[in-house]
N, C-alpha and C positions, 0 to 999 in steps of 0.2 A: 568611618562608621559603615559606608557602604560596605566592606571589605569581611565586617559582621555579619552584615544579612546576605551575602553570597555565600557565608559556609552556612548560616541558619537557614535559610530557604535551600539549599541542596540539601542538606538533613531533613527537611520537613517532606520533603520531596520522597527521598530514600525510605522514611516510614510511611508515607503514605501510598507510593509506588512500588516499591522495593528497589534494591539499588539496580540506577543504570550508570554502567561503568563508562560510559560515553559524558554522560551528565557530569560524572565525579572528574572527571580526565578537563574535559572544559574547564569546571570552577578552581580546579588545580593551575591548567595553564594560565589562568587570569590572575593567579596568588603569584605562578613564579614571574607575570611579569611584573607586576608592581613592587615587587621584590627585586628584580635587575634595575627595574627604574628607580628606587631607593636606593640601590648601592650605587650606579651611576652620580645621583645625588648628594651620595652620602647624608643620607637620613636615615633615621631608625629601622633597625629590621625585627626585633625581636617579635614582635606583635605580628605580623606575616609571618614569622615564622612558623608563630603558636598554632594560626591560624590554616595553617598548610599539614601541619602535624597531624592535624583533626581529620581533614580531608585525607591522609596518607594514612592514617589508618583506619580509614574506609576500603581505598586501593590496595591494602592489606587482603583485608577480608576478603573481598571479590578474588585477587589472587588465588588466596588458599582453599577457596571451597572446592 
C-alpha cells in the first residue's frame, strides 16, 4: 500500500506545485527498486509496474514540453 501513496502524494504534489522532475525521477527510482527486489524475489510485479506507468507518464510530459 505504501507504494500507492508514493505515486498519490507525488501527483498531489505535481498539482499542487507543478511537476518537479527531480521529485518525479526519486519516486520512480523507489518503484524500480522494489521492482528488482520483487523480481529478485520472485514476487508479483504487475502492480509496480502499473504503478511506474503512471509516474513515466509524467517523465513523459516534462520531456516533451
Amino acid at each position: 500500500m505504501e507504494h500507492y501513496w508514493l505515486v498519490i502524494n507525488t501527483l498531489v504534489e505535481c498539482l499542487s506545485e507543478g511537476i518537479d522532475p527531480k521529485k518525479v525521477r526519486i519516486a520512480t527510482l523507489q518503484l524500480d527498486t522494489e521492482l528488482d527486489r520483487r523480481l529478485v524475489d520472485n514476487l508479483p510485479i504487475d502492480e509496480i509496474k502499473r504503478l511506474k506507468s503512471v509516474l513515466e507518464r509524467i517523465n513523459y510530459e516534462i520531456c516533451t514540453e
